[in-house]
C-alpha positions in Angstrom: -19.4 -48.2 -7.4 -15.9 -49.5 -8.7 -13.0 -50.8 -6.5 -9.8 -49.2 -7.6 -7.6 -52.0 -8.4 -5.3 -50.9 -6.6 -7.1 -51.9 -3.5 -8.8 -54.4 -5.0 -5.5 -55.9 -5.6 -5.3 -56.2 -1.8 -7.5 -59.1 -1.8 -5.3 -61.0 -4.4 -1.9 -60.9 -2.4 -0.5 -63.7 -1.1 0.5 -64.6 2.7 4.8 -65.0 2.5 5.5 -68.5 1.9 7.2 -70.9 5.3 10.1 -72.7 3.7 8.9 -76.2 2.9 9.4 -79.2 1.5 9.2 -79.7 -2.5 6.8 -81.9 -2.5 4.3 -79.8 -0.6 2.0 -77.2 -2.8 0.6 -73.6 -1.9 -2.8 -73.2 -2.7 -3.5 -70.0 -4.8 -6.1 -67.4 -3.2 -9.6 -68.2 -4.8 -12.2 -65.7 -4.7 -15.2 -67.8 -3.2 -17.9 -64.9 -2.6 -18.2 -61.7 -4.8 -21.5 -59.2 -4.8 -21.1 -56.5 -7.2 -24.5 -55.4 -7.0 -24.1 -54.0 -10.5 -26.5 -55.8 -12.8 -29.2 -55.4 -9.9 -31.8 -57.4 -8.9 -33.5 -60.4 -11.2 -37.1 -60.7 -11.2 -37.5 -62.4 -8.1 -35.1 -60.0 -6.3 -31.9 -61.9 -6.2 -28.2 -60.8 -6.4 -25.8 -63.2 -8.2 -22.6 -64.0 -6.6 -20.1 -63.4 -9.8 -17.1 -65.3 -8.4 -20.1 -68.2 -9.6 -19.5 -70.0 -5.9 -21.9 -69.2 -3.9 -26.0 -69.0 -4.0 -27.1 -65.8 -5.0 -28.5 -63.2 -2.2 -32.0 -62.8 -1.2 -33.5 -59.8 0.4 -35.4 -60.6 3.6 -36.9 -57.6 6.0 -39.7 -56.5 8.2 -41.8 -54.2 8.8 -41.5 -52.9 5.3 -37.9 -52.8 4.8 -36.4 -52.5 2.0 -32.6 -52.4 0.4 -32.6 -49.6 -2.5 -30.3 -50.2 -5.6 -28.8 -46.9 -6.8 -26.6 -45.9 -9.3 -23.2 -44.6 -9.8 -21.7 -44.6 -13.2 -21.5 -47.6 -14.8 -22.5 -49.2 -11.7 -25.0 -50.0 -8.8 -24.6 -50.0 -4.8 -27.1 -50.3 -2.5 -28.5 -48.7 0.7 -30.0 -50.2 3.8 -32.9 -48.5 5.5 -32.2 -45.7 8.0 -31.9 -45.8 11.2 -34.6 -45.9 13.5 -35.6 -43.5 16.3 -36.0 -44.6 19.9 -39.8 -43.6 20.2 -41.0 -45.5 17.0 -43.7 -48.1 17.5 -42.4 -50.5 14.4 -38.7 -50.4 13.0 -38.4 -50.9 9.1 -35.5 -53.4 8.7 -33.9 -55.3 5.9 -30.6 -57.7 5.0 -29.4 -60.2 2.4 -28.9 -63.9 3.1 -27.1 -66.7 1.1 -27.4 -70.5 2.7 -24.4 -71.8 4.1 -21.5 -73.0 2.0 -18.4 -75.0 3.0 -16.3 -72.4 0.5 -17.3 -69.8 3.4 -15.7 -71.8 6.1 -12.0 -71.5 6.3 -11.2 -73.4 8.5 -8.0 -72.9 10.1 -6.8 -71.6 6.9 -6.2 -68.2 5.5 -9.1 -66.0 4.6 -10.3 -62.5 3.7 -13.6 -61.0 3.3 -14.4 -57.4 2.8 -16.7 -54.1 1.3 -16.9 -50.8 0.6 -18.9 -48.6 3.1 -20.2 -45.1 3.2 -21.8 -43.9 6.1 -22.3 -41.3 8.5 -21.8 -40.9 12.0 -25.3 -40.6 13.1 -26.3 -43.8 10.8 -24.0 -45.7 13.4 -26.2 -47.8 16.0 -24.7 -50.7 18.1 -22.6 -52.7 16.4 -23.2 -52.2 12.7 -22.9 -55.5 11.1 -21.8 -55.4 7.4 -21.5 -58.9 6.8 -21.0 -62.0 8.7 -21.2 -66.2 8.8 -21.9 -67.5 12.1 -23.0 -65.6 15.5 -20.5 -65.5 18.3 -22.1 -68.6 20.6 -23.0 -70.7 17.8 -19.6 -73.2 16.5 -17.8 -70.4 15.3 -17.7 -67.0 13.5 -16.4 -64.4 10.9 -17.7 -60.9 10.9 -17.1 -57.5 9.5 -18.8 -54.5 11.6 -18.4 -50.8 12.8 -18.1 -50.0 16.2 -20.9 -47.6 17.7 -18.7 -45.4 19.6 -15.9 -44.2 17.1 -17.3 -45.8 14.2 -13.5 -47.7 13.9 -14.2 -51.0 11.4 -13.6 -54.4 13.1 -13.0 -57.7 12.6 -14.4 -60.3 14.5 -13.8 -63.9 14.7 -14.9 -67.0 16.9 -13.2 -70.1 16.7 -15.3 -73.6 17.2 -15.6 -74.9 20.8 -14.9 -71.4 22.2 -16.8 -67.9 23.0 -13.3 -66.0 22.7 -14.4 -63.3 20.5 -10.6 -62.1 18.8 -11.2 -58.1 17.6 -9.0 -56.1 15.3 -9.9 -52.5 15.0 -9.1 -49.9 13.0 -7.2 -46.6 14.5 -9.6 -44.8 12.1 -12.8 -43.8 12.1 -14.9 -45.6 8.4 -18.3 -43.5 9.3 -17.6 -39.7 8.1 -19.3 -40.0 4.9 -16.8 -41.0 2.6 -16.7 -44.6 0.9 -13.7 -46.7 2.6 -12.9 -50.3 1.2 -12.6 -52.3 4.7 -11.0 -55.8 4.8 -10.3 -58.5 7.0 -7.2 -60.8 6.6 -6.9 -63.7 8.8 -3.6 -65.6 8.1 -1.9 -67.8 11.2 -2.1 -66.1 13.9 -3.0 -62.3 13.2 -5.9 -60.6 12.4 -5.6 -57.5 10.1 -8.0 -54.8 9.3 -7.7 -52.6 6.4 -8.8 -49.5 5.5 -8.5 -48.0 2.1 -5.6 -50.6 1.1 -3.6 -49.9 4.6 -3.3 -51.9 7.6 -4.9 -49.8 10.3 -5.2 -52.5 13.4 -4.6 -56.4 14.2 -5.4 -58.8 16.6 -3.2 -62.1 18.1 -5.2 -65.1 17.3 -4.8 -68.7 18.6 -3.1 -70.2 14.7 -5.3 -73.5 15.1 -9.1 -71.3 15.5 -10.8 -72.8 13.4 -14.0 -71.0 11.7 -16.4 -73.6 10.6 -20.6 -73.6 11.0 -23.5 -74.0 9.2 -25.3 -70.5 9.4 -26.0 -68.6 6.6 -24.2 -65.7 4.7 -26.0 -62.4 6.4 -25.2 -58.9 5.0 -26.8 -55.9 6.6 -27.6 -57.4 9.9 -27.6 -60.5 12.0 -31.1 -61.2 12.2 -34.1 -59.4 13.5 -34.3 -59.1 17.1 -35.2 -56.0 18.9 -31.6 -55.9 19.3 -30.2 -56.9 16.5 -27.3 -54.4 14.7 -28.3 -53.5 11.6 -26.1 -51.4 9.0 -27.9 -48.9 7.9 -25.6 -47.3 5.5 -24.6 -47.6 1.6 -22.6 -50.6 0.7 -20.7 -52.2 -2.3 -18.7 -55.0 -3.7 -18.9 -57.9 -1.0 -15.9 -59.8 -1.6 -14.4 -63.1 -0.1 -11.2 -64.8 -0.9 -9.3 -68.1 0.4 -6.1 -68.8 0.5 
């Protein structure tokens, strides 16, 4: 599925500039992290990061999980497995992994990462995670997931040396079956979601966390304990910028 550009555009804006000195440059936002899912898998059933940054994904799962790649026009998304009932004896589960890269830790910089999501209200279990680098008592954290009660999108982060989970949520329900383009901006000391382009919930944030580890890229899930919050919905151009 295709962002609009007008939302895509959303990832491109720039934070307005502090007064400084000459001397003293503004980085440009760089795109470190983009899954388009659109060519689909290679042979060995990897997807390519596009942005050319990062590792390409690799499907991991259990129990015979398995992500499907479906099409939409000219393009691909993909769909996790479903969700599994209380009673059942083994849980079919799959996610994507990338090793760790410094360009996916900001730091105590700026940073956005988001995807487009469709998925229902009953597909909803725990916290689904849609895509996240570090786990919330482990150095540090950023994390895009949908809340189990109200299906509201949220974003998470950790900071290093702390436990302080800092959530933004959205005023909006994401899981009625329609595809939303969800995104987190962390610049200073706010935490933004967006949904479909528009602001919809923020979070105050300490200006010197700092979001740096070395876990891997996970999208679909955290891992795969008994507990673990899998998304189990359709999803679509992973994106994540710097700056």
């Amino acid at each position: 599925m295709k962002v609009p550009a007008r939302l895509l555009t959303l990832l491109l804006i720039t934070t307005p500039a502090v007064p400084a000195l000459a001397s003293t440059a503004t980085a440009a936002p760089r795109t470190v992290m983009r899954y388009t899912f659109d060519a689909g898998p290679t042979a060995t059933g990897r997807v390519a990061d596009i942005s050319g940054t990062v590792a390409p994904l690799a499907m991991r799962s259990i129990s015979g999980g398995t992500i499907r790649f479906l099409r939409k026009g000219t393009g691909r998304y993909v769909g996790f497995p479903a969700r599994c009932a209380s009673t059942a004896q083994t849980c079919p589960r799959a996610l994507f992994e990338a090793p760790d890269d410094n360009d996916l830790d900001p730091g105590t910089t700026s940073f956005r990462w988001g995807a487009s999501v469709y998925v229902q209200p009953w597909q909803v279990a725990g916290s689904s995670n849609i895509m996240q680098k570090g786990v919330s008592d482990t150095e540090s954290q950023w994390k895009l997931q949908i809340g189990a009660n109200r299906g509201k999108a949220q974003c998470v982060v950790v900071g290093r040396g702390s436990s302080q989970a800092y959530v933004a949520r959205s005023a909006i329900t994401v899981a009625n079956g329609a595809w939303h383009r969800l995104l987190c901006r962390r610049a200073g000391g706010t935490l933004t979601v967006f949904v479909d382009g528009v602001a919809r919930g923020s979070a105050s944030i300490p200006p010197t966390l700092e979001i740096a580890n070395n876990m891997p890229l996970r999208i679909g899930g955290p891992n795969f304990n008994t507990t673990s919050d899998m998304y189990h919905g359709f999803l679509d151009d992973v994106v994540a910028v710097a700056g």
